[in-house]
KOLNU-514215 format. One record per atom (N, C-alpha, C, O, CB): residue number from 1; z, x, y; atom name. Coordinates in pm, 1 decimal, m for minus. Atoms other than C-alpha are relative to their C-alpha. Glycine has a CB too. Layout:
! residues N
SITE  nr        w        u        v atom
SITE NUM        Z        X        Y   CA
...
END
This chain:
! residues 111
SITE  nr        w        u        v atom
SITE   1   m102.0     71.0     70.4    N
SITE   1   1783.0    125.8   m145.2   CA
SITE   1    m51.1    m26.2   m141.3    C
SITE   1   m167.8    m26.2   m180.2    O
SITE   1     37.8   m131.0     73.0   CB
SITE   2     30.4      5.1    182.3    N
SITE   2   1797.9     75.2   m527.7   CA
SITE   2     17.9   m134.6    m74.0    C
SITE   2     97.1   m214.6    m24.1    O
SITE   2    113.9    102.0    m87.9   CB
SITE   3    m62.8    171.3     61.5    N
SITE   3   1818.9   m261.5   m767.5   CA
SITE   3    m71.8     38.1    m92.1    C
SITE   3   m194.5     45.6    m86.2    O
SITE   3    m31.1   m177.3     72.6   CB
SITE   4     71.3      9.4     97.6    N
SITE   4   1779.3   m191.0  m1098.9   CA
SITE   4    m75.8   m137.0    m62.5    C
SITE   4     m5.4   m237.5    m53.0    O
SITE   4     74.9     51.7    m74.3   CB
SITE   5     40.8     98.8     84.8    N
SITE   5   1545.0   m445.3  m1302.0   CA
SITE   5    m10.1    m40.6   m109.3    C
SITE   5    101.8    m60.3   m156.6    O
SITE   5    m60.6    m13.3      7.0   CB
SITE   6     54.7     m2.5    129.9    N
SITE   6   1374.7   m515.0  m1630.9   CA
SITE   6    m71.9    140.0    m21.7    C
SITE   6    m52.6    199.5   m127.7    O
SITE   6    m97.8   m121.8    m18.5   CB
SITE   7     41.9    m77.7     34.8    N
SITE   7   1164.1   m233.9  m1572.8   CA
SITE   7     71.9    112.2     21.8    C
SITE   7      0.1    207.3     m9.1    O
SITE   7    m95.3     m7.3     28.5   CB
SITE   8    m55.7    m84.0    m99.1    N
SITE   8   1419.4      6.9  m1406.4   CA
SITE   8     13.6     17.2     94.2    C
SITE   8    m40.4    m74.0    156.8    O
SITE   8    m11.8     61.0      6.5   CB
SITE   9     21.9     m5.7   m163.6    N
SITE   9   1484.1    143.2  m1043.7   CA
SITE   9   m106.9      1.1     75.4    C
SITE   9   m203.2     75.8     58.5    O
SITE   9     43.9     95.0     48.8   CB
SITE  10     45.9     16.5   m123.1    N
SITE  10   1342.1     54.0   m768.2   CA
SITE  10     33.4     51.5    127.7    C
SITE  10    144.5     23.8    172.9    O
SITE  10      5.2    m95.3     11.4   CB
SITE  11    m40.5    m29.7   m145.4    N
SITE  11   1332.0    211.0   m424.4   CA
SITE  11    m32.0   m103.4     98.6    C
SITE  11   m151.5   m118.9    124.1    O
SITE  11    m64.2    123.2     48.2   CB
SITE  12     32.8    118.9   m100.9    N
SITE  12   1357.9    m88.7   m161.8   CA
SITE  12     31.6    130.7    113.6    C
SITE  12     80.9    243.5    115.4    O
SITE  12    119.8   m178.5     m1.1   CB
SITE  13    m10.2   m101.7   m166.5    N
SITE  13   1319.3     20.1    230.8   CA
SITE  13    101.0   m131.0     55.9    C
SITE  13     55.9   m245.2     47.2    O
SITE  13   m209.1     33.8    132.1   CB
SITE  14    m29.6     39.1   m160.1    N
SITE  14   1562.4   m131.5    493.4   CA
SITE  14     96.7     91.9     84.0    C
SITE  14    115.8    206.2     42.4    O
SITE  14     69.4   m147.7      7.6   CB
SITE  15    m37.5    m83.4   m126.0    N
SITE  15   1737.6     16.1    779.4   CA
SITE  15    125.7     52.7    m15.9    C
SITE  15    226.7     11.0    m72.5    O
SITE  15     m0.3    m77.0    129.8   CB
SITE  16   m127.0    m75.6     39.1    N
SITE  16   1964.2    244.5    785.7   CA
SITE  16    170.2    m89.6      6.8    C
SITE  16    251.8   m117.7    m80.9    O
SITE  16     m2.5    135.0    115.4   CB
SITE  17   m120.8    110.6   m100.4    N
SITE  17   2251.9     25.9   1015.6   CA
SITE  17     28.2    m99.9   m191.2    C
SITE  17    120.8    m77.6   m269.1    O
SITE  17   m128.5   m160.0    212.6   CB
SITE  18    m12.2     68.8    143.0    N
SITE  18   2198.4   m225.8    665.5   CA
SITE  18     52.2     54.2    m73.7    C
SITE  18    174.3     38.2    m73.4    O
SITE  18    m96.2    m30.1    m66.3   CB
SITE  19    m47.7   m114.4    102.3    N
SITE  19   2257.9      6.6    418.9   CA
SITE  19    107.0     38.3      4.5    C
SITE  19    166.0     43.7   m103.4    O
SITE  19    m56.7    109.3      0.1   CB
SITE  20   m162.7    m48.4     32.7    N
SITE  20   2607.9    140.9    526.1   CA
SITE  20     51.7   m160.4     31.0    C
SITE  20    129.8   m202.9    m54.1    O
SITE  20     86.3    153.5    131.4   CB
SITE  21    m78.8    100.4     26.6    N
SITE  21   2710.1   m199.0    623.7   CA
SITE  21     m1.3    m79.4   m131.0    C
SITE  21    102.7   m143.4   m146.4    O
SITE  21    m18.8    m74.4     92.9   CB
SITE  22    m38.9     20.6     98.9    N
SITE  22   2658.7   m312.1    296.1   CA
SITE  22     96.0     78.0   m107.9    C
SITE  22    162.5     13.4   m188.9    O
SITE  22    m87.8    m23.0    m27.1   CB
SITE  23    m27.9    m41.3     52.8    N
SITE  23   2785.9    m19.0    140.8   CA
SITE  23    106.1    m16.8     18.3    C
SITE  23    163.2    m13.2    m90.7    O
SITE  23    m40.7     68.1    m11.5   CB
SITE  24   m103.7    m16.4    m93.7    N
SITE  24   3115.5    m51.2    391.6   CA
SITE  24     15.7   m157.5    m55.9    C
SITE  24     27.3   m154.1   m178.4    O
SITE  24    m30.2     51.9    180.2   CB
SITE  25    m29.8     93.0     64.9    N
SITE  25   3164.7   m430.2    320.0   CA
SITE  25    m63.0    m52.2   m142.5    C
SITE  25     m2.5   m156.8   m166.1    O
SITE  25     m6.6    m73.2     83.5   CB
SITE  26     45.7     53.1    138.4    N
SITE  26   2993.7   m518.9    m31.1   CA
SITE  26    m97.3   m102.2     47.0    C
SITE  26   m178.7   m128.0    m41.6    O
SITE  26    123.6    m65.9   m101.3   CB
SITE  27     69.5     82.7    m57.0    N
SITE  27   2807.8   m771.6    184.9   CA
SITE  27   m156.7     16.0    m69.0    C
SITE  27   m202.6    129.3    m83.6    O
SITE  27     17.4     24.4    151.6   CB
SITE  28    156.2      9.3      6.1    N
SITE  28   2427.9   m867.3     74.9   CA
SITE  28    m83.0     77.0     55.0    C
SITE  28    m23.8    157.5    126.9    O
SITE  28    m43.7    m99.9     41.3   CB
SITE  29     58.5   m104.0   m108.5    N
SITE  29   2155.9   m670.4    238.6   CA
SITE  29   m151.1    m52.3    m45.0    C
SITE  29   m174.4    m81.2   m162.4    O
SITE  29     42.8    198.3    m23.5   CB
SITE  30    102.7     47.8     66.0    N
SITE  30   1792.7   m780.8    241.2   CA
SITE  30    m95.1    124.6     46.7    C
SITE  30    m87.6    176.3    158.1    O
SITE  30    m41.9   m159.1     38.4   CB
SITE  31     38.4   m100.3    m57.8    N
SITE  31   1564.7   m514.4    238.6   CA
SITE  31   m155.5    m68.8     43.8    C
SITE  31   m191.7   m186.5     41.0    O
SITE  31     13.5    136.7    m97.2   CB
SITE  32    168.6     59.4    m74.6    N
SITE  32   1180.1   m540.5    390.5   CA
SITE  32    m64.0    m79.7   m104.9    C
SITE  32   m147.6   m156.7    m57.7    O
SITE  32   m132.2    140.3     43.0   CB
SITE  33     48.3     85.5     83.5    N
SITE  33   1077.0   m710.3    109.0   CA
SITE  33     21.8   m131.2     m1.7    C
SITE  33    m63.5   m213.3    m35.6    O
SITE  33     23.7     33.4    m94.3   CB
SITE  34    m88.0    120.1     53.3    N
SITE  34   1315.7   m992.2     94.7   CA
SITE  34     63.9    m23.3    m93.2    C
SITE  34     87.9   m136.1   m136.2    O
SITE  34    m42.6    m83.4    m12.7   CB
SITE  35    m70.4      4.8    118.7    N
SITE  35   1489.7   m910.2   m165.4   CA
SITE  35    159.0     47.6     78.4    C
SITE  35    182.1    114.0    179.4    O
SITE  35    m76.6    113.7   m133.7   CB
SITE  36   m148.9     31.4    m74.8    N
SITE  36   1892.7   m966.2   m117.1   CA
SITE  36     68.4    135.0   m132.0    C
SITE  36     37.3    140.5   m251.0    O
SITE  36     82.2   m235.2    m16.0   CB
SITE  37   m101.6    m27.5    114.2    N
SITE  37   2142.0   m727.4   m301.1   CA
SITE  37     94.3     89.4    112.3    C
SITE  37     83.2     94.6    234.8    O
SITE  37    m70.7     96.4   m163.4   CB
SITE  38    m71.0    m44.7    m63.0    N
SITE  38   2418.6   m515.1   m230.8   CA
SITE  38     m9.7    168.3    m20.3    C
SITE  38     25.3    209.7   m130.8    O
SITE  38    112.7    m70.4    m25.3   CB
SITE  39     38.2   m125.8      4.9    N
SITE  39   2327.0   m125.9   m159.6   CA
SITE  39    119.0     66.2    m61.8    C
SITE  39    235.0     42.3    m28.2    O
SITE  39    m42.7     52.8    132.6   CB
SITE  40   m104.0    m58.6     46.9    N
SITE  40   2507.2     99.2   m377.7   CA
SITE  40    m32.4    116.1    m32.9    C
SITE  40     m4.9    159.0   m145.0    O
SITE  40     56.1    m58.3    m90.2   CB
SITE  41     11.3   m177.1     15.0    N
SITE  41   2383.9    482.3   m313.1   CA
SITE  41    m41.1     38.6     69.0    C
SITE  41   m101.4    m29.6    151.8    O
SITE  41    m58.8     71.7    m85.6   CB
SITE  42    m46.2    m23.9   m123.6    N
SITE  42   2399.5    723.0   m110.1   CA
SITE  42   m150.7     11.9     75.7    C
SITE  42   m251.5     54.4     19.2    O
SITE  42    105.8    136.0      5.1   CB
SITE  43    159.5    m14.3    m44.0    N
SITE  43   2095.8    702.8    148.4   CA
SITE  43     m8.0    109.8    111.1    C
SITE  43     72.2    125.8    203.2    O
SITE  43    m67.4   m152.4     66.3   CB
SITE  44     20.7    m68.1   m109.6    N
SITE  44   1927.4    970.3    335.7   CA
SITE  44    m10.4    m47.2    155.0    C
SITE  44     52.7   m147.3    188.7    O
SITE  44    m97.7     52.3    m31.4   CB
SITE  45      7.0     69.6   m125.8    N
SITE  45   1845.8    910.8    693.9   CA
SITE  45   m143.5    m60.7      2.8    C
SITE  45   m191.5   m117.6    100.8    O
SITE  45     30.3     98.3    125.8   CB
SITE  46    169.6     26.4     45.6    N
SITE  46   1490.6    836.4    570.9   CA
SITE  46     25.8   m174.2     13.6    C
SITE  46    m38.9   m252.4     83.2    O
SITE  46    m61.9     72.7   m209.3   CB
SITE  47    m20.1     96.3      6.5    N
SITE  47   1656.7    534.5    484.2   CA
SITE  47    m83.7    m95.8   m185.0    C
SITE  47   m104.2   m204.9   m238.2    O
SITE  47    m43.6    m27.6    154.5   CB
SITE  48     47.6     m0.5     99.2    N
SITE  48   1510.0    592.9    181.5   CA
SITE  48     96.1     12.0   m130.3    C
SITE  48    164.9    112.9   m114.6    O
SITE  48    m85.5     85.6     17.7   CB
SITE  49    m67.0    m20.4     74.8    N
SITE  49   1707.9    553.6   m160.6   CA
SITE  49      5.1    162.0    m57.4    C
SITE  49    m74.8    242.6     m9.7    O
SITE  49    m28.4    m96.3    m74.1   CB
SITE  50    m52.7   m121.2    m11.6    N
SITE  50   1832.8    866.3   m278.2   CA
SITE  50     18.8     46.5   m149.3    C
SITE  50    110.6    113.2   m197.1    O
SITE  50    128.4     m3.4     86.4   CB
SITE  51    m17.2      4.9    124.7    N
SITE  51   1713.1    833.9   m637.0   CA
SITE  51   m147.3     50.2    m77.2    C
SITE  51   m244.4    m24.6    m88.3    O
SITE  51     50.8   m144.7    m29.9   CB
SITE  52    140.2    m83.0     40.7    N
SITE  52   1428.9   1075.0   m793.5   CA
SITE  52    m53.4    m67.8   m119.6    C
SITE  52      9.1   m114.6   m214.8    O
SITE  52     23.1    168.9    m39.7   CB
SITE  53    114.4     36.0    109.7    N
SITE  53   1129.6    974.7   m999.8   CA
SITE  53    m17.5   m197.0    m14.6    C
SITE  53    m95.2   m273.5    m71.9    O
SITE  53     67.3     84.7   m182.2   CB
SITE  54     72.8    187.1     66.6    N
SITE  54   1203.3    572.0   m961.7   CA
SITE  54    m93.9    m48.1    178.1    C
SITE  54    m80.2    m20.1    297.2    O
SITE  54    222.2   m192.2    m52.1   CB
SITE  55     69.6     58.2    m25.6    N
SITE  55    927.1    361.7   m864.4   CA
SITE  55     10.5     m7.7    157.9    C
SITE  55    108.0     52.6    202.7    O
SITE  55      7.2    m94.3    m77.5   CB
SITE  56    m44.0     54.7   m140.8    N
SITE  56    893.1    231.3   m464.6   CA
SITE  56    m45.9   m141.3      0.5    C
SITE  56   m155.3   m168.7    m48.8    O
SITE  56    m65.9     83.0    130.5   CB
SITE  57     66.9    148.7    m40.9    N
SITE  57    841.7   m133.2   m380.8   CA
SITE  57    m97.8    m24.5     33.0    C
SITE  57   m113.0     m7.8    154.0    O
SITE  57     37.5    m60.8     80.6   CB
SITE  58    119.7     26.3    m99.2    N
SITE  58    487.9   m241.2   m334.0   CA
SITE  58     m1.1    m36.2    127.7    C
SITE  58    m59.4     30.9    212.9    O
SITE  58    m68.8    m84.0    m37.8   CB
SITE  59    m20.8     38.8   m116.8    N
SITE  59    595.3   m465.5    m53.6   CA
SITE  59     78.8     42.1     47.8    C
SITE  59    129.5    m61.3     91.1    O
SITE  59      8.8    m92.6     17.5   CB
SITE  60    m65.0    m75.0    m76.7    N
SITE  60    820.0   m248.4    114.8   CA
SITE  60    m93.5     98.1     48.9    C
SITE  60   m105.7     98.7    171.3    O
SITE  60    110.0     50.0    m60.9   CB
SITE  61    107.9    m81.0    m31.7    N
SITE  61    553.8      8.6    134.6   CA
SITE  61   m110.3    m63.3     48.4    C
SITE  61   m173.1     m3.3    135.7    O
SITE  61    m36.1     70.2   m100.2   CB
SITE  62     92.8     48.9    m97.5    N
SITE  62    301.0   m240.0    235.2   CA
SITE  62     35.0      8.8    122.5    C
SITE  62    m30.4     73.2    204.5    O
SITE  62    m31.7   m118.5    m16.1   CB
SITE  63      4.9     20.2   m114.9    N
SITE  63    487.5   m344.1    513.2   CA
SITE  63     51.1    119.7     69.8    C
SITE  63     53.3     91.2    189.5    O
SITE  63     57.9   m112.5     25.0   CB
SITE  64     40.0    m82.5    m65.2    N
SITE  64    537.8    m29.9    631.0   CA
SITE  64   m110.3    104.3     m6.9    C
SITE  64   m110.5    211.2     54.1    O
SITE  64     79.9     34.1     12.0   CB
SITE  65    147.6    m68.4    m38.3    N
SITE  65    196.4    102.4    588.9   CA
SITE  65    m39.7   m107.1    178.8    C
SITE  65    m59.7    m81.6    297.5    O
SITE  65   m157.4    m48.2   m182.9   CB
SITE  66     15.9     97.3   m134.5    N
SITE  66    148.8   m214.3    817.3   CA
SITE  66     20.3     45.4    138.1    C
SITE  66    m61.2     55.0    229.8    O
SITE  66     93.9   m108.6     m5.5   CB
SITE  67    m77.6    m43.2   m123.6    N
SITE  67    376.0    m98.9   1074.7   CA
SITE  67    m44.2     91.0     57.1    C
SITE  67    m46.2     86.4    180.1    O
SITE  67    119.0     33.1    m12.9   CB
SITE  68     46.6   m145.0    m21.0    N
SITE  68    225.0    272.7   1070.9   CA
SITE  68   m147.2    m73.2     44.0    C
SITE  68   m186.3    m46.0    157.5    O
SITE  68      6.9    128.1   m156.0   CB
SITE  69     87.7     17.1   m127.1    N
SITE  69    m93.4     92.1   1160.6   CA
SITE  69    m28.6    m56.6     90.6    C
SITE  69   m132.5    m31.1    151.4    O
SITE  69    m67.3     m4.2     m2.8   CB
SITE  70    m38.8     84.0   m112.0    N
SITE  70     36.9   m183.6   1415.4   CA
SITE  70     m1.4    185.5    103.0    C
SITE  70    m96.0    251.3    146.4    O
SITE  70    194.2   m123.8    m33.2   CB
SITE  71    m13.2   m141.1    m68.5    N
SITE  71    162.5    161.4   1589.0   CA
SITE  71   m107.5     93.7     53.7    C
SITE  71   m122.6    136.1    168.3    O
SITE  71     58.9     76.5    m85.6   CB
SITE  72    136.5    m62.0    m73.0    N
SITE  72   m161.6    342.1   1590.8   CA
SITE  72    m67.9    m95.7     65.6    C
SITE  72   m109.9    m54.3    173.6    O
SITE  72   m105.3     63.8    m94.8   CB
SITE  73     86.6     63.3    m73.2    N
SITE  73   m344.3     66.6   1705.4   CA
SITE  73     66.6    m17.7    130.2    C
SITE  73      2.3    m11.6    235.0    O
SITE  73    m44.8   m120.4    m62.4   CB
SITE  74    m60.9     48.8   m155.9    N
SITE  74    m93.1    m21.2   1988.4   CA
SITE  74    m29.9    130.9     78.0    C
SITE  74   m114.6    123.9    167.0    O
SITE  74    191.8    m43.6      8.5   CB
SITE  75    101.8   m123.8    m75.4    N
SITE  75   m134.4    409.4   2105.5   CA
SITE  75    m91.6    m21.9     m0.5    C
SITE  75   m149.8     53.7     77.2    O
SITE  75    m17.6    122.8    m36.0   CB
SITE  76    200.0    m57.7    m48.7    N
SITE  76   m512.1    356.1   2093.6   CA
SITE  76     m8.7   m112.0    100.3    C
SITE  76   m101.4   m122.6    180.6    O
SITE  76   m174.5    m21.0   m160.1   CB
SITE  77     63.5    111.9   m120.0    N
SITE  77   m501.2     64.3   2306.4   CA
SITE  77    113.9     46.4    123.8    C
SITE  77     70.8      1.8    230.1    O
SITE  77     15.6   m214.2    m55.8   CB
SITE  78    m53.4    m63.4    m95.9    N
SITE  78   m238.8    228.4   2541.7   CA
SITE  78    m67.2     69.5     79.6    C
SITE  78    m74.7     54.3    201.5    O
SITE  78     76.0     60.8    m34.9   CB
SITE  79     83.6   m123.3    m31.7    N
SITE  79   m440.2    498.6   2589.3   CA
SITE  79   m114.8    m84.9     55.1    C
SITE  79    m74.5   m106.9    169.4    O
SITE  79    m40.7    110.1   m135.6   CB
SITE  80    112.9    100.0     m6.7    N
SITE  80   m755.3    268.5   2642.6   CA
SITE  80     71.9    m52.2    163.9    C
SITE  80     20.6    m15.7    269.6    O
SITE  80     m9.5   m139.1   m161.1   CB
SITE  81    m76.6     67.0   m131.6    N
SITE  81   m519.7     86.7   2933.9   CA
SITE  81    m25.7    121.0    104.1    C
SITE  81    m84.4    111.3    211.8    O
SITE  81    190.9    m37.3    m25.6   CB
SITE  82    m39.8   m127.3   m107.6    N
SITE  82   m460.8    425.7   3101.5   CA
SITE  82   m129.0     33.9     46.0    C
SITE  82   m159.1     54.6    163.6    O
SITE  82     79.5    145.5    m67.4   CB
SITE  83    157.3    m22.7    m56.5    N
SITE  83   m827.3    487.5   3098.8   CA
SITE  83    m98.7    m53.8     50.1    C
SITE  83   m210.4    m23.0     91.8    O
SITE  83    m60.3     28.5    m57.5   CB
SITE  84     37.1    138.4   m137.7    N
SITE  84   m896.4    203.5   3273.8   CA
SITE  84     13.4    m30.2    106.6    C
SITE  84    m68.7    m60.8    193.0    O
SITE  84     33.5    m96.3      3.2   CB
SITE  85    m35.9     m2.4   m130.1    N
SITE  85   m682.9    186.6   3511.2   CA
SITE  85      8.7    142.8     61.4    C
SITE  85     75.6    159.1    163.4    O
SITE  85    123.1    m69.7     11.1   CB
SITE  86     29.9   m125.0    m81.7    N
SITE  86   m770.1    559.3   3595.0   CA
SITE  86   m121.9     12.1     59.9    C
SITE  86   m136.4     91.2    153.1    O
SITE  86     11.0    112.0    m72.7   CB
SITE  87    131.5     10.5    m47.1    N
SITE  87  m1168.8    451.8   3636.7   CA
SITE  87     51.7    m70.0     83.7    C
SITE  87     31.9      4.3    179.9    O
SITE  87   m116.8    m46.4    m75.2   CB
SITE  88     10.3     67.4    m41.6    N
SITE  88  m1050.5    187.0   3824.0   CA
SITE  88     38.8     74.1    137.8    C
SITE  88    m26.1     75.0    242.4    O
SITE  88     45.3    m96.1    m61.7   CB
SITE  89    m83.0    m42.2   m110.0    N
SITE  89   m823.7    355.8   4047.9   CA
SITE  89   m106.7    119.5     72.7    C
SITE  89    m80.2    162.2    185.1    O
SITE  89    163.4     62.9    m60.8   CB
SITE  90    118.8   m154.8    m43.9    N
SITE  90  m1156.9    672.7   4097.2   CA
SITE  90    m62.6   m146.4     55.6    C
SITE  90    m61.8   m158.7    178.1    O
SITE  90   m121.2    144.5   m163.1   CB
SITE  91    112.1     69.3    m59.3    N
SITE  91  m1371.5    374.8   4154.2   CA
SITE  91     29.2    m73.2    153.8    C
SITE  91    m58.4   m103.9    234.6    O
SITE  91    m42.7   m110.4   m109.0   CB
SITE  92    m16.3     40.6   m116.1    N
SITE  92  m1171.1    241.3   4441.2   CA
SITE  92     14.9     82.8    115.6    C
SITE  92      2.4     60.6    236.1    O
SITE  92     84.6    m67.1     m7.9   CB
SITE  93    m21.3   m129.3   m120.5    N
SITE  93  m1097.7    579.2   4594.2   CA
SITE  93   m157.9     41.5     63.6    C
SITE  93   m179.6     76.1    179.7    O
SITE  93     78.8    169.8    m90.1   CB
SITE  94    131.0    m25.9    m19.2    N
SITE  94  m1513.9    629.1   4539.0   CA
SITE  94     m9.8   m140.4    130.0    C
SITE  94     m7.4    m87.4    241.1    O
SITE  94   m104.5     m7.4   m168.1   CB
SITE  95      8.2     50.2   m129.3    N
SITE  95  m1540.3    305.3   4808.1   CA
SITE  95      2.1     33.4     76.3    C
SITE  95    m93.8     64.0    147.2    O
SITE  95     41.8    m51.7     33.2   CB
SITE  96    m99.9     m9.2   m112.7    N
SITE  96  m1285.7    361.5   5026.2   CA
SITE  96    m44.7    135.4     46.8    C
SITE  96    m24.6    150.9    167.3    O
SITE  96    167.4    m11.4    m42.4   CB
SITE  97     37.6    m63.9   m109.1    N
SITE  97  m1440.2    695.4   5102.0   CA
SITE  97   m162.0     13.2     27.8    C
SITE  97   m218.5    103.5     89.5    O
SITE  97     64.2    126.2    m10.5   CB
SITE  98    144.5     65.2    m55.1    N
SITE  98  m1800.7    537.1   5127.2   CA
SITE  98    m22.0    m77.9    132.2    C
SITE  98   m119.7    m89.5    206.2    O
SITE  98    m45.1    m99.2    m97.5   CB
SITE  99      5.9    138.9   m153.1    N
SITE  99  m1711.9    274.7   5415.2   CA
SITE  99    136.1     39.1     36.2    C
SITE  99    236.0     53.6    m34.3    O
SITE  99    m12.8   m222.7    m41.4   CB
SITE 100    m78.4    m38.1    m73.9    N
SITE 100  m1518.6    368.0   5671.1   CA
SITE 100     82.9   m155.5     68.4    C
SITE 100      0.3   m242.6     95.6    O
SITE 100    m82.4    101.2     94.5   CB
SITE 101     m2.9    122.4    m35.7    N
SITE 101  m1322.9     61.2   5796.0   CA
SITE 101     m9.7     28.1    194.0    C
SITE 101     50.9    125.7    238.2    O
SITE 101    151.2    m79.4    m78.1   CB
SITE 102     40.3    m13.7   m122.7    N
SITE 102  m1433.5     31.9   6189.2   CA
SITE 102     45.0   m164.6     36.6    C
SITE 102     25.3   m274.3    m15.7    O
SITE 102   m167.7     56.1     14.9   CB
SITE 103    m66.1     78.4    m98.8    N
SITE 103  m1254.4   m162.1   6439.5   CA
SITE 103    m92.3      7.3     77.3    C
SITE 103   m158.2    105.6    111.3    O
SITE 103    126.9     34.4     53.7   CB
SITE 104     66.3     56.5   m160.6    N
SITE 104  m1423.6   m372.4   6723.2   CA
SITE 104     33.5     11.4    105.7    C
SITE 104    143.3    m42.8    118.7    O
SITE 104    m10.3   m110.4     27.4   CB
SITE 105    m87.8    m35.4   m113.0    N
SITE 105  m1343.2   m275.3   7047.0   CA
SITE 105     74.2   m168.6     36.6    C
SITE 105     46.8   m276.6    m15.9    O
SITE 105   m108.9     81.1    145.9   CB
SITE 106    m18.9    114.4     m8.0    N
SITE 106  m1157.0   m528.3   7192.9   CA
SITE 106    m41.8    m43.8    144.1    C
SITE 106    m45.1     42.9    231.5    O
SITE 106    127.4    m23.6    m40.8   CB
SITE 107     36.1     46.5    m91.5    N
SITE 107  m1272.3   m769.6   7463.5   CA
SITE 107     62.6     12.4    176.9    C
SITE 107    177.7     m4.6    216.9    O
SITE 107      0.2   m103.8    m58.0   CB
SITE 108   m103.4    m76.4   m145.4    N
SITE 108  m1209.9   m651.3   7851.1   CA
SITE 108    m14.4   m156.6     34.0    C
SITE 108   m106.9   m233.8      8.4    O
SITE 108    m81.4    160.6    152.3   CB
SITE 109     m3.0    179.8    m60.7    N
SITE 109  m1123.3  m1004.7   7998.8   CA
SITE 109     44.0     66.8    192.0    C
SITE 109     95.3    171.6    231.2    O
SITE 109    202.8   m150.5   m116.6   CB
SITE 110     35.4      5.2   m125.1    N
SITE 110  m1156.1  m1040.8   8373.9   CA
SITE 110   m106.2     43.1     77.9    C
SITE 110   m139.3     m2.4    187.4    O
SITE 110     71.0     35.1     41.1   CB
SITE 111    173.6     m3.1    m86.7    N
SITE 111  m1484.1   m910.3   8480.2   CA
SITE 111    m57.7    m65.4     24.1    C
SITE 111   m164.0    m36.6     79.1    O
SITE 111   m100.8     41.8    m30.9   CB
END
């Protein structure tokens, strides 16, 4: 999304869904930054403004650098889970065929 300034355009990031509803009612729109305006061009599906050579928002781009590495870190610790509970699950099968479970006979009553 775009908002010209003092210095010129700006590319703000928010979501696509935002973007046509502002464009569709004139309504406000805040993009990841926090900045409020009303989107007025046309956006790819990127969700990205649709306007060559201007600038991008520091904080729009922070917070989705952010996001890109919330994301990796959550896959590496997914992955980490799975490989846990796959030792875990070898280590119980390694028991279970170490010890056999053995039943006591049971008691003859009346002799």
């Amino acid at each position: 999304m775009t908002r010209a300034n003092d210095t010129g355009v700006i590319n703000h990031r928010m979501s696509q869904d935002r973007i046509d509803v502002g464009i569709i009612t004139g309504a406000l729109q805040r993009a990841l930054c926090g900045e409020e305006f009303v989107p007025k061009v046309t956006v790819g599906s990127s969700g990205r403004a649709d306007v060559r050579g201007a600038r991008s928002c520091p904080n729009c781009e922070a917070i989705i650098d952010k996001w890109k590495q919330m994301k990796k870190l959550k896959d590496e610790l997914l992955d980490l889970l799975v490989r846990v509970k796959d030792d875990e699950i070898a280590a119980v099968d390694g028991l279970m065929s170490r010890h056999r479970i053995v039943q006591e006979p049971a008691e003859v009553s009346g002799r």
